[in-house]
Each structure stands twice: as C-alpha cells, then as structure tokens.
VMD Tcl script that draws the C-alpha trace (Angstrom):
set ca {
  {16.82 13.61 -7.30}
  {14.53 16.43 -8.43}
  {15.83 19.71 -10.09}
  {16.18 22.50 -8.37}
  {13.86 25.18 -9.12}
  {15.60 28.33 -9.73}
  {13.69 31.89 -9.77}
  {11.77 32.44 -12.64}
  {12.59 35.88 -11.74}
  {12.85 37.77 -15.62}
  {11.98 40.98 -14.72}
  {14.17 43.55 -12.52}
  {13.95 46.92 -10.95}
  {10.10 46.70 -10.73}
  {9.19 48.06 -6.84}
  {6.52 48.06 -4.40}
  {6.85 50.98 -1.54}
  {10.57 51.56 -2.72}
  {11.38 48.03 -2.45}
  {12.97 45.90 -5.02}
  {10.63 43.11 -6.44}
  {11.63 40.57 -9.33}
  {9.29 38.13 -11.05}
  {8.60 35.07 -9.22}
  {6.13 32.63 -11.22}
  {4.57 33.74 -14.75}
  {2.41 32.38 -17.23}
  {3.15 33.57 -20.91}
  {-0.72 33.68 -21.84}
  {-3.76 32.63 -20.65}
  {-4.13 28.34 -20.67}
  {-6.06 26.48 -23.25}
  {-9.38 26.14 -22.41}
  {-9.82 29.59 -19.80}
  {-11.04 32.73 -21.16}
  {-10.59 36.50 -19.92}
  {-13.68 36.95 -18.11}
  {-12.91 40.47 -16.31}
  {-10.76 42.44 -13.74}
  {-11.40 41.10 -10.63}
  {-13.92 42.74 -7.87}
  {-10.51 44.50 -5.46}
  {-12.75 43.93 -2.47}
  {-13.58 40.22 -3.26}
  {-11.31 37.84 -0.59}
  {-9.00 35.21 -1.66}
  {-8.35 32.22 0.92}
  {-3.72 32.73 -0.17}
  {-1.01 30.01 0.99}
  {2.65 30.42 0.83}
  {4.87 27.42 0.82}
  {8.02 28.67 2.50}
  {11.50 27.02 1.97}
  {12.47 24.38 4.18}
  {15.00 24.71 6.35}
  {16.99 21.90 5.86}
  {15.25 20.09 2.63}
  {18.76 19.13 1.00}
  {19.28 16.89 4.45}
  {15.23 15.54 4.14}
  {16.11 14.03 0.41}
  {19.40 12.51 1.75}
  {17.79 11.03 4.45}
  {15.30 9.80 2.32}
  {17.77 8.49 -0.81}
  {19.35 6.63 1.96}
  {16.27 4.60 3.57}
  {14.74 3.94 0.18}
  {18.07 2.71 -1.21}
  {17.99 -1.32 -1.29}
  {21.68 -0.73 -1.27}
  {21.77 1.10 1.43}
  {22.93 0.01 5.22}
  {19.78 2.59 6.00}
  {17.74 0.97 3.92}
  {14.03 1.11 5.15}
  {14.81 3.40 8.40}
  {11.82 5.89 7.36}
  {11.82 8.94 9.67}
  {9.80 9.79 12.38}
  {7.05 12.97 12.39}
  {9.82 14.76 14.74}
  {12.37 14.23 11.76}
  {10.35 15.57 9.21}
  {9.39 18.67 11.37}
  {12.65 19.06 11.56}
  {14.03 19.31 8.39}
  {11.17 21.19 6.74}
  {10.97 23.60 9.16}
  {12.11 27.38 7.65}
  {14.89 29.19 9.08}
  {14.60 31.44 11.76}
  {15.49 34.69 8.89}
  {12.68 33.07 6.54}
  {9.88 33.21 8.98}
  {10.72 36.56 10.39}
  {11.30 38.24 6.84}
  {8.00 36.81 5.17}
  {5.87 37.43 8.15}
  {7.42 41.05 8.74}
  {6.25 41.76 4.77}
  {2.89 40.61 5.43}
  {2.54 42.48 8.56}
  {3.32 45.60 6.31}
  {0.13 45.06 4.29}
  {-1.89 44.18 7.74}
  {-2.00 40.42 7.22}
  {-1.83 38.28 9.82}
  {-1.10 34.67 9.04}
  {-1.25 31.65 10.33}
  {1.29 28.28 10.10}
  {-1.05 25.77 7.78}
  {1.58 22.46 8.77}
  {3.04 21.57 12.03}
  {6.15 22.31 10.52}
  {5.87 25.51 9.78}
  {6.05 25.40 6.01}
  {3.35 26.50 4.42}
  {1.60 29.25 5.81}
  {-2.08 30.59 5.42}
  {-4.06 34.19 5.54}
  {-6.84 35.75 3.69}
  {-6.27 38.71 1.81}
  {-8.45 41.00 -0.38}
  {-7.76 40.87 -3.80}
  {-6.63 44.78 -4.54}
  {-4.06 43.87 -1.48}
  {-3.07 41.08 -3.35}
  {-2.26 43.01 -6.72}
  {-0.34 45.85 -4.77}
  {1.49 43.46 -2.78}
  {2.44 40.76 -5.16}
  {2.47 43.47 -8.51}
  {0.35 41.27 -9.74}
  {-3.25 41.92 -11.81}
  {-5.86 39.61 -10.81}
  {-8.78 38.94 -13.42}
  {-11.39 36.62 -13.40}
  {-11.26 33.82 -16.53}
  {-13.52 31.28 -17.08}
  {-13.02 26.98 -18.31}
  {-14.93 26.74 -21.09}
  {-15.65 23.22 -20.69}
  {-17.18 23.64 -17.16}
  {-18.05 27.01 -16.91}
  {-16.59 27.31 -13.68}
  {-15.09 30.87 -13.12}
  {-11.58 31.42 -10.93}
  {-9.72 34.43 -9.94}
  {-6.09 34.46 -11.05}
  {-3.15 36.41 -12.42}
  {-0.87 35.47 -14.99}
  {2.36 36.81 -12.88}
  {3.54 37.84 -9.59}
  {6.47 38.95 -8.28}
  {7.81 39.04 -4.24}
  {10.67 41.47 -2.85}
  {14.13 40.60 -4.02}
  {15.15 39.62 -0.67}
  {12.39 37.27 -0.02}
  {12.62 35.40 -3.44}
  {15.16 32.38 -1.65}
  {12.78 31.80 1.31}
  {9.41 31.49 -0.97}
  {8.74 28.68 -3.36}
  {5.30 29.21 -3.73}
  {1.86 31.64 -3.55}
  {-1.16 30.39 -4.61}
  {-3.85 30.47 -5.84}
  {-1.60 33.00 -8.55}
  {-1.08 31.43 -11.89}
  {-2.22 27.72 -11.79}
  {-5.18 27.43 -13.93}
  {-8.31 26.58 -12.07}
  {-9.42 24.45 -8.72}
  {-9.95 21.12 -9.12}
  {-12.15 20.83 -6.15}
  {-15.62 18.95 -7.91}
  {-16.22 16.04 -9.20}
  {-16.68 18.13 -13.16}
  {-13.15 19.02 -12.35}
  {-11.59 15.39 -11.64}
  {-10.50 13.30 -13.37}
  {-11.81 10.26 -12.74}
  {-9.57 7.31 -15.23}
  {-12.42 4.95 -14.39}
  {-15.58 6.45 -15.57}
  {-15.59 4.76 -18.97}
  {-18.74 2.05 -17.26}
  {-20.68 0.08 -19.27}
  {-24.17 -1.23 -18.53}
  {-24.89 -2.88 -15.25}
  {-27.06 -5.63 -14.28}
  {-28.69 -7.57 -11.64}
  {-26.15 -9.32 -8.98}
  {-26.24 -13.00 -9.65}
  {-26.37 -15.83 -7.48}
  {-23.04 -17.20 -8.31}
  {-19.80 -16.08 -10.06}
  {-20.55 -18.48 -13.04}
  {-20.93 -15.96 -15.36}
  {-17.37 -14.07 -14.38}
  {-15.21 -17.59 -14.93}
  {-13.57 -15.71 -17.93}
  {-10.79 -13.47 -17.19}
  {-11.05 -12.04 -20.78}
  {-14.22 -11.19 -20.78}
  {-14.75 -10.32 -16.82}
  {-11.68 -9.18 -14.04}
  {-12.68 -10.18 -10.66}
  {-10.85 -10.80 -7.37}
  {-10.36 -13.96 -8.25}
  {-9.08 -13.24 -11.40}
  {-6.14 -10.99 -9.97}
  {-5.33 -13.41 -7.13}
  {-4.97 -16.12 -9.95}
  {-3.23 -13.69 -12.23}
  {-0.84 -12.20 -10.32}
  {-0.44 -14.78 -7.36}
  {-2.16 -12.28 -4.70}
  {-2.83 -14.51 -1.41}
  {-6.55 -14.84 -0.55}
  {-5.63 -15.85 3.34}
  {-7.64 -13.87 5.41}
  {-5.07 -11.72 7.41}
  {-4.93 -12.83 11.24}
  {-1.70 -10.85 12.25}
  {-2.31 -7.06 13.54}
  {0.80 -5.41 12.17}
  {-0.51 -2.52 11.60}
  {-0.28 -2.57 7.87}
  {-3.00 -0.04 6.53}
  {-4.57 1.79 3.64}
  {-5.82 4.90 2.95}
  {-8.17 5.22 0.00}
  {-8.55 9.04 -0.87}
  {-11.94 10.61 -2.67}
  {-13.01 13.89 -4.19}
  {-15.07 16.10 -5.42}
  {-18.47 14.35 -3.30}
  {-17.50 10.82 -4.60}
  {-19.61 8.63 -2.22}
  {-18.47 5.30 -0.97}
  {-21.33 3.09 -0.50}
  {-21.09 0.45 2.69}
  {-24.16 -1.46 1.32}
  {-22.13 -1.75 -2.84}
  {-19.31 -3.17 -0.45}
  {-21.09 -5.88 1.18}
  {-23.18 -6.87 -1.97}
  {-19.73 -6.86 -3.82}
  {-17.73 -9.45 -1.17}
  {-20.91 -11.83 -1.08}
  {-20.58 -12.43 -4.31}
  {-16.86 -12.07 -5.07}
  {-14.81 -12.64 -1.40}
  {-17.47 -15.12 -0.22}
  {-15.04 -16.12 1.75}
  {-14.75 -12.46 3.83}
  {-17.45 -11.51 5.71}
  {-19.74 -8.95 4.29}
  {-19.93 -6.85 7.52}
  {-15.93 -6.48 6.65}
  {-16.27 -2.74 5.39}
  {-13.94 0.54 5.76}
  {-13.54 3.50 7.63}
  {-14.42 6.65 6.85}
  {-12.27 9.28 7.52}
  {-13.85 13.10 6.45}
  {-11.95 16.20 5.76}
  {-12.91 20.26 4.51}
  {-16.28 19.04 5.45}
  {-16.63 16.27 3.25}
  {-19.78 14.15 3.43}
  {-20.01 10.39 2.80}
  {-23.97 9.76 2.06}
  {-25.06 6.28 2.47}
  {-27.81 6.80 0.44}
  {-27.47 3.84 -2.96}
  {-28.18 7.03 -5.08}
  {-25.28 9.13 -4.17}
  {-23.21 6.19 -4.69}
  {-19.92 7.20 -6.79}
  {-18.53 5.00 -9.43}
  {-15.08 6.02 -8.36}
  {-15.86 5.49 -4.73}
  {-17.01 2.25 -5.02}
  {-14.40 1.18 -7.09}
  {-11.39 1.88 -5.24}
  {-13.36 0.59 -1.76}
  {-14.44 -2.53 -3.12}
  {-11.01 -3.52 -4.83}
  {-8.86 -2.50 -1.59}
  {-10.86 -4.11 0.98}
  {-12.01 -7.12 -1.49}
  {-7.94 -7.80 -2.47}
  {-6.41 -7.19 0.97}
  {-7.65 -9.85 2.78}
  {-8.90 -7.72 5.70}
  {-6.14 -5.07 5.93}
  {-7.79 -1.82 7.94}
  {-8.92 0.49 4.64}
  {-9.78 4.08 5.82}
  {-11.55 5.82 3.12}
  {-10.38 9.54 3.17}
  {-13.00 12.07 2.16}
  {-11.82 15.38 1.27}
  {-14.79 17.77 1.01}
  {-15.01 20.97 -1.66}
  {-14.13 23.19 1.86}
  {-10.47 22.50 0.87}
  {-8.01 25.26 1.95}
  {-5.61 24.96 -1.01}
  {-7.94 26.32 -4.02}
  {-5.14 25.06 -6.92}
  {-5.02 21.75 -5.98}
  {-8.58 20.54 -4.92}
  {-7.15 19.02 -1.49}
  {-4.47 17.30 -2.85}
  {-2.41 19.34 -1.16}
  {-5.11 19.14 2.20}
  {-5.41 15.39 2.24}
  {-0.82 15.11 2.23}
  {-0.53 17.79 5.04}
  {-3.22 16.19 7.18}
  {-1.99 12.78 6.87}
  {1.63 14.24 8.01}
  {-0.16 15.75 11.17}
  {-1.09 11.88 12.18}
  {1.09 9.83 14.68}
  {0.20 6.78 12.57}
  {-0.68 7.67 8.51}
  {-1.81 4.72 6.43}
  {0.82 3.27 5.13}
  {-0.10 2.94 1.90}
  {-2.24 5.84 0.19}
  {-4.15 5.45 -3.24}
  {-5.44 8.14 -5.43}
  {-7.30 7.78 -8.66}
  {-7.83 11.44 -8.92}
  {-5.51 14.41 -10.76}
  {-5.49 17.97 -11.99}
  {-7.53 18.16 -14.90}
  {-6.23 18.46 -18.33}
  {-2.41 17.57 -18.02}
  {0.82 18.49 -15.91}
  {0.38 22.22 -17.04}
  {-2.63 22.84 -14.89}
  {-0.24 23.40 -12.02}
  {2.55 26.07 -12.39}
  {5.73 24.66 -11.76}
  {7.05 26.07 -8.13}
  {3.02 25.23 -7.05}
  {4.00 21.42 -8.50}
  {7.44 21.61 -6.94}
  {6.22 22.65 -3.14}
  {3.27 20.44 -3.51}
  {5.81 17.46 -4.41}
  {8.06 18.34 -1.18}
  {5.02 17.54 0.91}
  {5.01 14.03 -1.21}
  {8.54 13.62 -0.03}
  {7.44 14.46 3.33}
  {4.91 11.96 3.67}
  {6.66 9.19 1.46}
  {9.70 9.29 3.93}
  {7.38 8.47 6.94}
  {7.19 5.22 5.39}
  {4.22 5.67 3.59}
  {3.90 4.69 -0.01}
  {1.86 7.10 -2.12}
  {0.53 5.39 -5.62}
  {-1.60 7.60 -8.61}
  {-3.25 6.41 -11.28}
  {-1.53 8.11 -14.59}
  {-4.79 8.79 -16.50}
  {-7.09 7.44 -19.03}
  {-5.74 10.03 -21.59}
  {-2.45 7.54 -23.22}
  {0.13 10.39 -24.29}
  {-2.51 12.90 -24.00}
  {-3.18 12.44 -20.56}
  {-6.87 12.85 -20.08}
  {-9.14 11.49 -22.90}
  {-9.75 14.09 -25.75}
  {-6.58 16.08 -24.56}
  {-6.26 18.49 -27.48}
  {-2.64 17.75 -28.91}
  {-2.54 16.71 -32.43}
  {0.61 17.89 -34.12}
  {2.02 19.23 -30.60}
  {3.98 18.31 -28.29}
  {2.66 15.16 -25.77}
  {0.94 16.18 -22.86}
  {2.23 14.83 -19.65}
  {-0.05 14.06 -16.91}
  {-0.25 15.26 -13.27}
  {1.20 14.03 -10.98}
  {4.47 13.35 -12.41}
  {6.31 13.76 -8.85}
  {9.42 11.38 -8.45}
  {8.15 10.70 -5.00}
  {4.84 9.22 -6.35}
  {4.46 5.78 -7.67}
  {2.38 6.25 -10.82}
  {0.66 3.41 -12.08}
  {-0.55 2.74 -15.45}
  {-3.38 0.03 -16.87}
  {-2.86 -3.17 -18.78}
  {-5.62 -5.17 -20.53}
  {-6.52 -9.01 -21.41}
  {-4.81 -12.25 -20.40}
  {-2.00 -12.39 -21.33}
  {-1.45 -9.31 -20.40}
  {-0.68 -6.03 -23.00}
  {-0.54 -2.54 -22.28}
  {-3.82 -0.69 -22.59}
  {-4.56 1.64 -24.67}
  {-5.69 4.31 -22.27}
  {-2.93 3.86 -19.87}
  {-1.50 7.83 -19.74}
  {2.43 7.29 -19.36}
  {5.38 9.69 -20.96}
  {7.52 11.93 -19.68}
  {7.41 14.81 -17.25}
  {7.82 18.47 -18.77}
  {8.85 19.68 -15.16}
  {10.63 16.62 -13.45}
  {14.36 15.53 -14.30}
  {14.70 11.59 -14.57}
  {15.31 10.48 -11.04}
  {18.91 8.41 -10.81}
  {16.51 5.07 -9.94}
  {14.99 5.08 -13.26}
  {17.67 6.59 -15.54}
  {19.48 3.19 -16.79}
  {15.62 2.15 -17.58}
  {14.47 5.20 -19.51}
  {18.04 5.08 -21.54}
  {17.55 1.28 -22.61}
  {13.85 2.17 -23.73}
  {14.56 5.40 -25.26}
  {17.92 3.05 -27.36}
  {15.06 0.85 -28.36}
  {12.74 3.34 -30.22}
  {15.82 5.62 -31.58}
  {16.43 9.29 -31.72}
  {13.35 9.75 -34.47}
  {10.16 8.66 -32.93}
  {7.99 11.77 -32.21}
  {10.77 13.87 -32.49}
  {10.30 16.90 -30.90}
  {6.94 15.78 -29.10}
  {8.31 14.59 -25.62}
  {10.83 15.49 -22.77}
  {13.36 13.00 -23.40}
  {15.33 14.01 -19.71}
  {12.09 14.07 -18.25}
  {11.07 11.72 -15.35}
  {9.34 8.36 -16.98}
  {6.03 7.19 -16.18}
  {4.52 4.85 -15.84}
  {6.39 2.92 -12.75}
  {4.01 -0.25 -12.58}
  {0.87 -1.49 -13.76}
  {-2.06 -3.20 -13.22}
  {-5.16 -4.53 -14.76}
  {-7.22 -1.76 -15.91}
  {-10.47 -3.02 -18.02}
  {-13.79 -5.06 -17.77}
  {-13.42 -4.76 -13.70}
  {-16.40 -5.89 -12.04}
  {-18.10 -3.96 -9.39}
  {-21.20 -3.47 -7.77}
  {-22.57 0.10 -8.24}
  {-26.04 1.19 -6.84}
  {-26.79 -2.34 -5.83}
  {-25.98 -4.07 -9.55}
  {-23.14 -5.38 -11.38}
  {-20.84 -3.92 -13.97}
  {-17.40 -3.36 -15.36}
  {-15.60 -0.05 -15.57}
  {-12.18 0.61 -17.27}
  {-9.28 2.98 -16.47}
  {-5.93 3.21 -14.46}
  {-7.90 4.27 -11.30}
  {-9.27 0.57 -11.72}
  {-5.15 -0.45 -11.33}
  {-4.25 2.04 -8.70}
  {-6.14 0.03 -5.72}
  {-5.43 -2.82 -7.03}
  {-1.56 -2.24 -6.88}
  {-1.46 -0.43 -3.25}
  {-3.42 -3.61 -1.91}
  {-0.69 -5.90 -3.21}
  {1.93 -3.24 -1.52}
  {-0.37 -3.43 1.55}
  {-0.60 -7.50 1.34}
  {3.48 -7.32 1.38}
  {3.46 -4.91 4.14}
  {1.60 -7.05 6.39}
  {4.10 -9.71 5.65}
  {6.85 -7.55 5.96}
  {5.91 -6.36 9.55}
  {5.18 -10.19 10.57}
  {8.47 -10.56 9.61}
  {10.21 -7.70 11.55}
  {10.92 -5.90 8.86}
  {9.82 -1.94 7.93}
  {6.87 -1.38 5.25}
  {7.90 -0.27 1.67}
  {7.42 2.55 2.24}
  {8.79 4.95 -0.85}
  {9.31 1.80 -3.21}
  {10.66 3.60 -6.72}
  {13.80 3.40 -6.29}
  {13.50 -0.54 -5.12}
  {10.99 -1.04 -8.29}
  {13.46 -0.18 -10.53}
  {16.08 -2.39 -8.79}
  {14.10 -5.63 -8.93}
  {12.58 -5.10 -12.31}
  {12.42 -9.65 -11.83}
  {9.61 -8.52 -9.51}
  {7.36 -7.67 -12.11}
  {5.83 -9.48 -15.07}
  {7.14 -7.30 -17.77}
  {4.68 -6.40 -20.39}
  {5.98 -6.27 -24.19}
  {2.77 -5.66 -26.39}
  {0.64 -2.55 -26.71}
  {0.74 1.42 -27.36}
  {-1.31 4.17 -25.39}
  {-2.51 6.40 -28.21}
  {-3.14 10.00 -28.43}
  {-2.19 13.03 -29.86}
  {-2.65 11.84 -33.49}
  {-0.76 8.79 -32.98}
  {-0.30 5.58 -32.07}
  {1.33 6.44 -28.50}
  {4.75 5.22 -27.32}
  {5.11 0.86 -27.70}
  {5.39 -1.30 -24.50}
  {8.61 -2.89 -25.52}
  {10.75 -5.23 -22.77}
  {11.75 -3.88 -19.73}
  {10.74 -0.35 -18.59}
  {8.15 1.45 -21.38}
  {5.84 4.65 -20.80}
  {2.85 2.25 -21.52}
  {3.07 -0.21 -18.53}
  {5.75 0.77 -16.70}
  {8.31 -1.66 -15.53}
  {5.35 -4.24 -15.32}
  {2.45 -5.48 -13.40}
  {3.03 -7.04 -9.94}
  {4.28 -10.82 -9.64}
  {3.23 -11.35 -5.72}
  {6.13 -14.44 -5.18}
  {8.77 -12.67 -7.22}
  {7.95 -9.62 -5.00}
  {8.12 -11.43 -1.56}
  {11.70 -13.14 -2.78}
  {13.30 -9.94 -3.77}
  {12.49 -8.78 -0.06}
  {13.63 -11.29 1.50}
  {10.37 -12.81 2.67}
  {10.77 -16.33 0.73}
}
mol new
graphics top color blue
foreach p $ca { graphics top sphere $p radius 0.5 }
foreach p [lrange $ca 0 end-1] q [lrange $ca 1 end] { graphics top cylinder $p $q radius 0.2 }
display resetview
C-alpha cells in the first residue's frame, strides 16, 4: 500500500482575490547543487500540468492488490484500459472547480490522459506567481550549467487542495530531459576492440558476461520462440540515446549465432525523438539495453521507445510522457525496461510530483504490464559521487512500490556489486509484500548500523538482481564490456518476457505487476549472501540471506521461476 499524502499545507489565511489559499508543496531551501540565478522574466511561458485526484483511486489499488495477489481467487485478472479510465477519472466537482479557477486567470486547458487526470495549459510566469502565490526565480545546476525556472512553494485555494495532487514544473529541482541529465548506471565502459571471429575469447564468465553466459547461469532457454502470444517488450531511451540496428546485428552474429541477424527491434518515437542510424550517434545505453533484450529473448517483439527532449512534463524528462502514452495503447508492451532516473537521488522530485507520477505506474502496472528500473550505479548514494558523507543515505529515484527495481550482482558465483544503488525510500512506506522481508534483514544487522542514516519504514530496494559487470556489447561496430544496473535491468525484463511467452502458451495471464509474487516465492531466486554497495563514507548495507538492499531478494533462477507458476 502506499501512504497517503496529506497536504503539506503549513501556512493559513494567505489569499489570492479574497480567496483562501494554504500551502500546497514547499521546499525549505534551494537543493544541493542549484544556485539562485535571478527573478524570473513575468512574461517568459511555462509549458504547467496538474495531476488531478482520481476519482475512485482507493478502488484502482484494490483492484490491483487483488490481481497481483498469488493468494488471491483474482489473481492475474489485470484490468482493461476502460477500467483504468474509470477509476482514475476525477469527479464531476474536481473538474468543474479546477477548471472554473483557471478560467478566472484566462487559462484554458486541456485533458493531457484519456482519463482525464492530468491536465495541461501554458501559462506566463507572472500569472503563475499571482495565481499559485508563488515566486518564480531562475537557479542554475552547477554541475551542468543548465538553468530552470522554479519556485520553492506554492499554494492553491483551500477548497481545491483535496482535488489537486500535483503542479509542476513548481518545486522539483531541474528537468531531466538530456542525456547530461540522465543517469545512465551503465556508462562505466572500458576499451573496445575489434569483433572477433569466434566467441573463444568470451569462454570465461569471470572475466567476460555474454548471452551465453546468462542462459548458462541462470537457466534462460535459448529456443527460438515459435508461438505468437503476444508477449512483448518495450525498451525505453532518453535524452538522444541512439539505438544502432547495424551494433544489433554485428552483436547476434557473434553472440546468438543461432538468431538471425536481420532479427532487430522496433522503433517506436515520441516528443519528437530521433533514432539516427548513423554508427556515430550510436549510444552506449541504447545499444545495451537493445542488444541484451532482443539477444536474451529468443525473438520476443522488442519495441524500442524513444522519448525525444520535446517532452511535455519538464520535471520528469518524459518519464511521466513515455507511462501516459503507453496507457493510451490498446495493446502496451507487456513488459517495460528503463535504465534511466532523475538525477542525483529520490529528492530531485518533490514528493506529491513523485506520488502522482507513481499513480500513473499503478495505472499502467495493473494493465498487466510489468514495469522494471535499474536502481543506480551510486550503492547507498544513489548515483556515483552522490555527496553524503556523514549524512543521511541517499535513496534513489524511482523508489515507487509499483516499480520493480533491480539492482546488479558481479562474478560467478555470484555477490552483490558494489555499485548496485539499493536502501530505503525517504517518501514510500514498506509495501505489506515486502514487510516480513525488510523486518528479517533489518533483525540481522541490529538497531545500530548507520543509525540515523536510513528510513528504516521506508519501502526496500532492491527487489531482484541481475548480472551487472564486464557485459559484452558491440558499440560503434567493436566489442566491449560496460558495467552498471542498467546492464541488469534488460536482462531481468527479458527473463519476465521469456516467462510471459510461456505463460500465454499456457493460457495463463502475463506477470504483469510481479512484487508482490517476488516476495512470495523468494525459492524463485538464487539468493545472494556476499557483498556491500558502498557509499556515503562507508561500506554500504551487506547482502546477507534472504531479502538485502544490495541484491534484492536475488537474481532470477529461470526453472525455479516456471515451477512457482505453475508452468513445470
């Protein structure tokens, strides 16, 4: 379940026009890393969403507890596109109220989803401050030099605080929208080299991590796929991250010889993305979650979804986009992989932005789609160099219950990497799927370790891992390995994927949202005991047995997977 987020209203009495406003969101100074640059221009536009309160949200999670429930006589009846429409559409009141206060200013907005729940307008900035009592400046990230317009508070009419959950962009930190502004967990790649002839050299699983090393590893099938069950995958991309068609092929001829190297992906483009075939523009993160989704799932459909910097969501980069526009399809993939987050940590986001964005997680998840992130390169600080020492961990983003985070593991036999981010969420309550889990870890280490430095009712992550380091792929026609939890995140949702298909042969639904059966076949898994993901001035948190925030409850074990659901 995730907590309820009550009004951060502090402030009372304040008024717009005679009308009663209280404090909606605030930030209590500007975030690390973003300076005061100056007031912001009142005539310069900003492109504003609202995320409205569903209408029926409470009856959304119950439907969703219930088909994600192994336990459950509803287990695995996802909902439909009409059912979600349903349920997250606002009430009549909401809609009329919110658009009758922006018709007061002269806005005239527009619904952004087909249900209705967040809507969109442009509005000048001076607008903006009168409207929202809010003082919009322009600060600056230091480490980019990238400049945003924001305000540190905002407040909404008294009787409109219950029907909004969100305005943005308002205090979140920054857009995440390029590539500098990514994080991409795999971009720790060391030199490349001409493709061999053969996959001599790469017989070591130590020293090299093929397709051939996961399929032996963790018992992944290598069958081509003949069945057409409809079992997909959607591979997302941002900030101009190029997948390269020509990498692909090179990459199955000499790892999948068995596939044919005309077996590629499709390209799906969104906020007027581009996807350059030129070897140049190839990106290290494209390639890498292309090659190890089509080159481990047998010949699954992959779509490869591009969102462009044209995103209409300014906080979030088109993470918020890429969710919404995969809701508006009849038929979404049915597994989606990310290897992309805010920058920085959790905090980037303000907490109703990360609560509304996470209800569009739930939306999607309870199609029947699962929805995997890779945790981040950063161990308990999140993103490598994360600036923590003698503070309190930094958790990583996202850290939404209805995500399936996935951290890294390293070597054979397998340990917990070092870089794989995993902790605890500063904003999310420990689901009930995971709570027995967190306890027995939390027994293990005792009340002292880093006392002080995490959330210890926070949600856990990891949920799973996967191998994370020394993965082989081809970038700009040669070979080379790359490191990082967006190296485990494909490789994870083509395993989910590979079930799928088996699933559907089999008359059964997909996985769909899977946490809550993770944590209820923790046998599934192989359950990783050595390791720590440092950071923060420490060693990081120990990968212990049974659930840990290094590896999560473990890395996938393909025939102890297809047993607990029934398929063997």
């Amino acid at each position: 379940m995730l907590v309820s987020l009550a009004s951060t209203a502090v402030t009372y009495g304040a008024s717009v026009s005679g009308r009663a406003m209280s404090i909606h969101d605030r930030r209590a100074a500007v975030p690390k890393g973003y300076s005061l640059v100056d007031v912001a221009d009142s005539n310069s536009v900003i492109q504003m969403r609202i995320s409205l309160t569903m209408g029926n949200r409470t009856g959304l999670e119950n439907a969703l507890n219930k088909a994600s429930n192994p336990d459950s006589e509803s287990y695995g009846q996802w909902l439909s596109q009409e059912d979600i429409q349903y349920h997250a559409a606002p009430s009549r009141e909401a809609l009329r109220s919110v658009h009758k206060w922006l018709s007061s200013y002269n806005i005239d907005s527009k619904s952004a989803t087909a249900s209705g729940d967040w809507i969109k307008f442009s509005i000048p900035v001076g607008t903006a401050n009168t409207m929202l009592n809010a003082n919009y400046n322009v600060y600056e990230h230091t480490a980019s030099g990238k400049q945003f317009t924001r305000t540190l508070e905002y407040s909404v009419p008294d009787d409109l605080q219950e029907h909004i959950r969100a305005i943005h962009p308002t205090t979140s930190s920054g857009s995440y929208g390029t590539s500098g502004d990514l994080k991409k967990a795999s971009s720790s790649s060391t030199s490349s080299a001409e493709v061999p002839t053969s996959t001599s050299d790469f017989s070591n699983c130590n020293n090299t991590v093929t397709p051939a090393c996961l399929q032996k590893l963790y018992g992944i099938p290598s069958t081509l796929v003949s069945s057409k069950t409809n079992s997909t995958i959607g591979v997302s991309a941002f900030g101009g991250q190029d997948a390269n068609k020509a990498d692909l092929a090179i990459f199955l001829k000499l790892f999948r010889p068995d596939m044919s190297s005309n077996t590629t992906f499709v390209t799906q483009l969104l906020d007027d993305a581009t996807n350059s075939q030129n070897i140049s523009d190839a990106g290290l993160e494209a390639n890498l979650d292309t090659q190890y989704t089509v080159g481990i799932a047998n010949g699954i459909p992959t779509t490869f979804v591009d969102i462009g910097n044209d995103n209409h969501d300014g906080d979030d980069g088109g993470f918020l986009d890429i969710v919404n526009d995969l809701l508006a399809e009849t038929n979404p993939p049915l597994v989606l992989t990310t290897s992309y987050g805010v920058a920085a940590d959790e905090s980037g986001l303000s907490k109703s932005l990360t609560f509304a964005m996470c209800d569009a997680f739930m939306k999607l998840t309870a199609r029947g789609v699962s929805i995997l992130y890779a945790t981040g390169d950063g161990g308990v600080a999140s993103s490598p160099g994360g600036k923590c020492d003698d503070e309190p961990f930094l958790a990583a983003w996202p850290t939404c219950p209805y995500a399936t985070l996935v951290g890294a593991t390293a070597n054979i036999p397998e340990k917990g990497a070092d870089l794989s981010a995993g902790g605890f969420s500063n904003y999310f309550d420990q689901p009930s799927w995971q709570q027995k889990a967190v306890a027995t870890y939390l027994d293990a280490i005792g009340d002292d370790l880093y006392k002080g430095r995490f959330n210890r009712s926070g949600r856990g992550y990891p949920d799973v891992s996967a191998q994370g380091d020394k993965i082989q792929i081809i970038q700009s026609g040669e070979v080379g390995p790359v490191a990082g939890t967006s190296a485990s995140s494909p490789i994870f949702a083509s395993v989910v994927a590979l079930l799928n298909d088996e699933l559907l042969s089999n008359g059964k639904p997909p996985l769909g949202f899977m946490n809550p059966w993770i944590y209820a076949h923790p046998e599934a898994f192989y359950d990783i005991t050595n390791g720590h993901n440092p950071g923060c001035g420490t060693a990081g948190f120990p990968a212990l047995k049974g659930w840990d925030p290094v590896t999560g409850v473990g890395s996938p074990n393909y025939q102890a997977m297809r047993k607990a659901l029934g398929l063997s």
